[in-house]
Structure formats: structure tokens, C-alpha cells
N, C-alpha and C positions, 0 to 999 in steps of 0.2 A: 649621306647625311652625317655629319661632322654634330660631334660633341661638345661643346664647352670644358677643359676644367673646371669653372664655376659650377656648371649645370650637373655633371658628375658627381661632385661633391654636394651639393643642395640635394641629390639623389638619394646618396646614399647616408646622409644625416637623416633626412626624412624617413626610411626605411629603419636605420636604428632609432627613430623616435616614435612608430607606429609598434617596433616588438612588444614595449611593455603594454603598450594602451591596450592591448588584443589580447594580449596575454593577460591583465582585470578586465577585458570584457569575458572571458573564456571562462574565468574564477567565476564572477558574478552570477554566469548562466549556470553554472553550475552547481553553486548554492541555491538557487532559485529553483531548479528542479529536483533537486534532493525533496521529498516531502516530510513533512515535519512527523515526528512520533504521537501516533496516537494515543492515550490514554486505555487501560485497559478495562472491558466493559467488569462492569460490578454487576452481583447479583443483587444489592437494593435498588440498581436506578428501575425510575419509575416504570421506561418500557421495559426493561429487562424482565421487572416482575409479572408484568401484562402478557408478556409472549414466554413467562415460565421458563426464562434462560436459564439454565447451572452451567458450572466451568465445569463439571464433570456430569457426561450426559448419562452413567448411572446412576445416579440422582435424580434425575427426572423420570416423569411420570409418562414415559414415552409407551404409544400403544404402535400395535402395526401398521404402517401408514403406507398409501400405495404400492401394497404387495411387495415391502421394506419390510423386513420383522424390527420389532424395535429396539436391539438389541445392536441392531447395524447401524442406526442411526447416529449420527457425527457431524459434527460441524465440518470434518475434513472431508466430507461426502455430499455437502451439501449445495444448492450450484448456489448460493448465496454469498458462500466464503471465496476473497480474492485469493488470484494465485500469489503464491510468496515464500518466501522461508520461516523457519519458527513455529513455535510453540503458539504464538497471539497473531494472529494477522485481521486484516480489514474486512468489514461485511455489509455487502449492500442493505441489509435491515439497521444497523446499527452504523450509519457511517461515522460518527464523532468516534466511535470507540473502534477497540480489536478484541475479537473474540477468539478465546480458547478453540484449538481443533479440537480438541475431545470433549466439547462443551453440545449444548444442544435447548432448541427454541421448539414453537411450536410452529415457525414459519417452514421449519424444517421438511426440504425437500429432494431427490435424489438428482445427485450430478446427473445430464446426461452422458451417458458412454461416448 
């Protein structure tokens, strides 16, 4: 099978003119799965107050729950809070906001092992 010069060259312009376009598809997918920053939860919002959240779960009014003393109890223990890094991260009760790990609710339940 024999080549063109023509068809050689039509080749390889086309090939340098897919690099960039791949390369902002690659960008865009990118930004697009980065997830945007949540807000971090407050102890006035409405559910916050309902489910008796503090950002410091010494502050709450935590009793011993499921053979948990209350004293262990943590947002960082809890199987509600996602995994992640930091101080605030995501929680299935509260999905708009991030909650403190050393915060504590009263949905508050233990990781399992």
C-alpha cells in the first residue's frame, strides 16, 4: 500500500490539529469533576439545630449510645461523615454543608469496623 505525500501530510496536520482540541477536552473533564466547596455547616441552620449539631462534640448533650460512651462520639467516627482530608468534610445528613470531625449530631452513629 503506497502513500501519497499529499495523504502523509493531511495526516499529520490533522494529528497536530486534534493535540489541542483533546487536550480542552481533557481540561474541561477535569474541571467538571473537581467538586465545588461546600459551605461549612453552621450551628443556627435550621436542621443543624433540629439534630442538636455543635462543631465541638463537647458541647453537646451526648449520652451513651449503642454501647458508644459519649465521650467517643465524633463526627470522625461516624459512618455518616465521607472519607476525605481536613478539618470539615461532607456528610450524608447534611449534604449542602461539611461538617466539623469533632463536631457531633444526634443522627450520630458508629463507623462500622
Amino acid at each position: 500500500m503506497k502513500t501519497t505525500r499529499r495523504e502523509t501530510t493531511k495526516l499529520i496536520l490533522g494529528t497536530l490539529a486534534a493535540v489541542p482540541v483533546a487536550d480542552l477536552l481533557a481540561r474541561r473533564a477535569q474541571a467538571q469533576a473537581q467538586e465545588p466547596e461546600l459551605p461549612h455547616l453552621s450551628e443556627d441552620d435550621a436542621q443543624a439545630k433540629t439534630l442538636m449539631y455543635h462543631n465541638d462534640a463537647t458541647k453537646s448533650p451526648r449520652v451513651d449510645k449503642a454501647g458508644t460512651p459519649a465521650a467517643e462520639q465524633f463526627c470522625h467516627n461516624c459512618m455518616f461523615l465521607q472519607e476525605g482530608e481536613g478539618q470539615w468534610r461532607p456528610c450524608q445528613i447534611f449534604p449542602a454543608n461539611t461538617v466539623n470531625v469533632d463536631g457531633w449530631c444526634l443522627t450520630w452513629t458508629l463507623k462500622p469496623a
